[in-house]
KEKE-344601 format. One record per residue (C-alpha): residue number from 1; residue in three letters; z, y, x. Coordinates in pm, 1 decimal, padded with zeros to 6 digits. Layout:
<pts>
  pos  code        pz        py        px
  NUM   ala         Z         Y         X
...
</pts>
This chain:
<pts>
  pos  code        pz        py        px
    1   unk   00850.9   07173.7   06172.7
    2   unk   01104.3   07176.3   05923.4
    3   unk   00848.3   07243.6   05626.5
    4   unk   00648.9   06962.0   05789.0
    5   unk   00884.2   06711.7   05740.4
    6   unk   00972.4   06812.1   05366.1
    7   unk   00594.4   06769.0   05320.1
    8   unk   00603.4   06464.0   05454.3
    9   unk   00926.3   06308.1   05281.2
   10   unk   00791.1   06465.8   04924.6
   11   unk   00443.5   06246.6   05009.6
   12   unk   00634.7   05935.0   05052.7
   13   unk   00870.8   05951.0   04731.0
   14   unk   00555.1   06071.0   04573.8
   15   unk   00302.4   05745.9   04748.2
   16   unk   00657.6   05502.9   04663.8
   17   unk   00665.3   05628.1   04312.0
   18   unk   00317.8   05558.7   04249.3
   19   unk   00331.4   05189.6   04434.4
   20   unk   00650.0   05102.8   04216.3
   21   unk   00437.1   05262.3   03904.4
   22   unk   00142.0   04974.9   04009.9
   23   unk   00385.3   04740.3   04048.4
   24   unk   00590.9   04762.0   03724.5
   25   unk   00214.2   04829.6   03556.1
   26   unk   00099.3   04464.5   03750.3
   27   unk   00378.6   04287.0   03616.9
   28   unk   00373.3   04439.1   03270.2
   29   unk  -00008.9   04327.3   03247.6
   30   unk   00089.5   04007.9   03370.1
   31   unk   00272.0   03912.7   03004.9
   32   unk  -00047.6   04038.9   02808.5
   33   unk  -00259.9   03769.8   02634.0
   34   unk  -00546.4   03727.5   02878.1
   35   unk  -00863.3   03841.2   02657.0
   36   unk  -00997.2   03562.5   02468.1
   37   unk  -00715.8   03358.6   02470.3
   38   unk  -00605.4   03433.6   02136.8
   39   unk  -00346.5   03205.0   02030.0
   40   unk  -00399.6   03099.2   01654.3
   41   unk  -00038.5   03155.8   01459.5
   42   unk   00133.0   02812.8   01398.4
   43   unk   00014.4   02602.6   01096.6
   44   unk   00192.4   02679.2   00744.5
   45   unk   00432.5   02439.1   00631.5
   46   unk   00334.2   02231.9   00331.8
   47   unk   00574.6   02110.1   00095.9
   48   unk   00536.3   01751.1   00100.6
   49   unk   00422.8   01527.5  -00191.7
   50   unk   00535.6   01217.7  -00382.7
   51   unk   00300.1   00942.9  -00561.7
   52   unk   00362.5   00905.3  -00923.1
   53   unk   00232.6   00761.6  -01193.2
   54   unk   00209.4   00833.3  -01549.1
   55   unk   00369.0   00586.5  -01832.5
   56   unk   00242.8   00472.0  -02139.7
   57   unk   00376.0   00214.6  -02407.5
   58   unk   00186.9  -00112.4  -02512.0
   59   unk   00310.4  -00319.3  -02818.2
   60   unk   00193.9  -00621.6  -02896.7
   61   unk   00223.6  -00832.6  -03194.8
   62   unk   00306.5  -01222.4  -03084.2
   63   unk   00180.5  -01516.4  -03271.9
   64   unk   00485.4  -01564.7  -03462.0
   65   unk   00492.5  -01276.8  -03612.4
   66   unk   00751.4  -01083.2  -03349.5
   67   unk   00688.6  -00760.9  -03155.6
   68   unk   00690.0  -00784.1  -02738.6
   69   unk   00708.7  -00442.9  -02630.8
   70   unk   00545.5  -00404.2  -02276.9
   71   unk   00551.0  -00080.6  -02062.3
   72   unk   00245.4   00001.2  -01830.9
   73   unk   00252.6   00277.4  -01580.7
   74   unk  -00080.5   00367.4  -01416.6
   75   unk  -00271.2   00622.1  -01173.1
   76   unk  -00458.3   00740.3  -01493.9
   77   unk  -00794.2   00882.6  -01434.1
   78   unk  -00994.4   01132.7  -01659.5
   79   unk  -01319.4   01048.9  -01841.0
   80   unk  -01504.7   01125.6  -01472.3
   81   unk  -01310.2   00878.1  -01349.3
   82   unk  -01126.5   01151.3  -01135.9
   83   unk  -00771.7   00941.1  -01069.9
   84   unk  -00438.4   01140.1  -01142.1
   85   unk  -00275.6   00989.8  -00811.5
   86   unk  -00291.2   00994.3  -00486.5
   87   unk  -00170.8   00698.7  -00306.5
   88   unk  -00281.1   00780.0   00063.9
   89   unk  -00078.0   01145.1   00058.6
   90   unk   00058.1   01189.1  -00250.2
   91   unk   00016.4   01403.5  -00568.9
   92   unk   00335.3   01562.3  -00683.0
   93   unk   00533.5   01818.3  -00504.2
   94   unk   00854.9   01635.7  -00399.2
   95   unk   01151.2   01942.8  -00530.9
   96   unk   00998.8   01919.9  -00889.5
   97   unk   01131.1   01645.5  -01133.9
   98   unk   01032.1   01366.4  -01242.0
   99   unk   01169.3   00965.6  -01368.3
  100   unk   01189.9   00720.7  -01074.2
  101   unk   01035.9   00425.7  -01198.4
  102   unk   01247.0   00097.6  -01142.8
  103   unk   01194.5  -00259.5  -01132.5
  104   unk   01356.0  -00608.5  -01169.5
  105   unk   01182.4  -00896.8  -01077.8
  106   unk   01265.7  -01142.4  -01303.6
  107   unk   00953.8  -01411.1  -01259.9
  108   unk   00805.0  -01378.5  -01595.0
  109   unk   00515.2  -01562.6  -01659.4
  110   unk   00228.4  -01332.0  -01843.0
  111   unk   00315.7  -01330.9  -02158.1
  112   unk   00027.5  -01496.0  -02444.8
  113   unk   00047.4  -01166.1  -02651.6
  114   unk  -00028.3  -00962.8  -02371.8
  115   unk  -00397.0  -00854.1  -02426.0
  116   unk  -00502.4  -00724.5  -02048.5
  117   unk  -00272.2  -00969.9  -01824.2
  118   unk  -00391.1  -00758.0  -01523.5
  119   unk  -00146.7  -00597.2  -01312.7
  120   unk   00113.5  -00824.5  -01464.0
  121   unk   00472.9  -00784.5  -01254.9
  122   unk   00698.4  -01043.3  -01423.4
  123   unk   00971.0  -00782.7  -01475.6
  124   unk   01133.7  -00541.0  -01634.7
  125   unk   01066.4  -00157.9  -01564.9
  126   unk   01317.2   00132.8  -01645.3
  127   unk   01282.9   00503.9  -01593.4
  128   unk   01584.2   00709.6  -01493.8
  129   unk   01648.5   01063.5  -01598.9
  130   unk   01464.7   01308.6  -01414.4
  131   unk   01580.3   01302.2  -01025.8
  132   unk   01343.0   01579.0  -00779.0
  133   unk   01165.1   01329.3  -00515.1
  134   unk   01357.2   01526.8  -00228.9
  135   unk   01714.6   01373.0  -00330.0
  136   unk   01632.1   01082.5  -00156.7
  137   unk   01613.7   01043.9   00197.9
  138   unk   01504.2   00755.8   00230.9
  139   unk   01329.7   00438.4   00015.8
  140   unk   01695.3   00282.3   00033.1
  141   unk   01835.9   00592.0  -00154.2
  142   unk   01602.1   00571.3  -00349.8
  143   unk   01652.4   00181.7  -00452.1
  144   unk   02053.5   00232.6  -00476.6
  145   unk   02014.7   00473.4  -00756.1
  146   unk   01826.2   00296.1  -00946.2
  147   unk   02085.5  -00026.2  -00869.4
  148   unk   02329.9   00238.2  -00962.6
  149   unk   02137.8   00349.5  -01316.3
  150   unk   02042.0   00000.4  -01415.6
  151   unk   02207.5  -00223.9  -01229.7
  152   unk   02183.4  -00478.1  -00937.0
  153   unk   01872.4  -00628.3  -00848.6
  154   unk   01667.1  -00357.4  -00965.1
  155   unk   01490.7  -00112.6  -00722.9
  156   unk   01184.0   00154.6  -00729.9
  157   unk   00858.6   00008.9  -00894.5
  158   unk   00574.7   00046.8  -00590.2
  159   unk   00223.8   00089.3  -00673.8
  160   unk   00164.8  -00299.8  -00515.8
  161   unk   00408.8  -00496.0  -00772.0
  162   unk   00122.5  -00537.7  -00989.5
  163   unk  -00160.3  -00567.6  -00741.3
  164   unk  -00225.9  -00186.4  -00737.0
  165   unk  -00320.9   00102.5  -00948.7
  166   unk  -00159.1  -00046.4  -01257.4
  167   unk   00202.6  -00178.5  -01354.0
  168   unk   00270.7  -00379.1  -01668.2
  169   unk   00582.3  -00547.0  -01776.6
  170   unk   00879.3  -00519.9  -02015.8
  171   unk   01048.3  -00220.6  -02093.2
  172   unk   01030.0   00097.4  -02283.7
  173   unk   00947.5   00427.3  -02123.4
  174   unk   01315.3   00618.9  -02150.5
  175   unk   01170.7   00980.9  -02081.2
  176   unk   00854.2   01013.5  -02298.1
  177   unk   00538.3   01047.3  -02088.6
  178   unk   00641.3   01262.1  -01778.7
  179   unk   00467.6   01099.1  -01496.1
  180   unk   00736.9   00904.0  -01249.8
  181   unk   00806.5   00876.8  -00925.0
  182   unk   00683.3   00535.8  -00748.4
  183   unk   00677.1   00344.8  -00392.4
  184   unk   00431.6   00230.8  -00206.2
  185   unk   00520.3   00009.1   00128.7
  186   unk   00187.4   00050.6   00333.0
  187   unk   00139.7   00480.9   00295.9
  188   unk   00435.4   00649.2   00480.0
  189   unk   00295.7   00972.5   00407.6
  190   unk   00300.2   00896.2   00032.7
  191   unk   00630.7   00977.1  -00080.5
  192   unk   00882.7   01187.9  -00107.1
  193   unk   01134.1   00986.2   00105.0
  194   unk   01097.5   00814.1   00469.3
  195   unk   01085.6   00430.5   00516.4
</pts>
């Protein structure tokens, strides 16, 4: 009777060790990706990008016998007509450096020596030293150090001041032909800083 019991008592630990092995199995299978529901790994972050444009001086010779010197800053395209810019997500990665392009509006009238009066601003543009797009949070950072470089009343060129594409007014490139970080008011996702 004695062995009986002992039989019996070694058959239930043995049946309860099994039913707690199916039950920490069950709950272990319940974490498991169900097959075919294969979760693609998060997207890569992308550095963002900044629109610039790339300068270029224009002299002109006036009537009476002075120089005007004009600065022009443009998308640029190659001889495909491939442009250099990307207004709609920008171009440049935003922790390299570049000039920020500024601008005073001073109401100029196009001036008569000025060959190509497209994309005319009436002002003056300015480059600073090279600045990486990321130092500036926002487009107001962005506009008080170029107040602070130049002055007040001047602020970032953005690609509309001279109807798009193309900026001409007076000025002199400061930093040779490195391309130069620009606005532009209607493309949030266009430059290096936030709105």
């Amino acid at each position: 009777m004695w062995f009986r019991e002992q039989g019996n008592h070694r058959r239930c630990r043995g049946m309860l060790r099994n039913l707690f092995a199916i039950v920490i199995w069950s709950l272990a299978s319940l974490s498991l990706p169900v097959p075919g529901g294969y979760a693609e790994p998060p997207p890569k972050q992308t550095e963002a990008l900044g629109l610039t444009f790339g300068p270029g001086a224009e002299k002109d010779t006036n009537q009476k016998g002075g120089d005007d010197e004009f600065f022009s800053a443009s998308c640029g395209s190659d001889t495909e007509n491939q442009r250099h810019c990307d207004p709609y997500h920008g171009d440049t990665k935003c922790h390299l450096e570049r000039p920020l392009l500024c601008f005073r509006d001073i109401d100029a009238p196009v001036p008569e020596t000025l060959g190509d009066p497209l994309y005319w601003t009436g002002g003056i543009l300015a480059s600073t030293p090279p600045q990486p797009g990321n130092r500036f949070k926002t487009l107001a950072d962005a506009n008080a150090f170029c107040a602070s470089t130049f002055g007040e009343g001047w602020r970032v060129a953005s690609f509309h001041d001279g109807g798009g594409w193309t900026l001409k007014g007076y000025g002199i490139p400061s930093y040779g032909n490195s391309r130069v970080w620009i606005d532009i008011k209607d493309q949030p996702d266009a430059t290096c800083w936030s709105r």
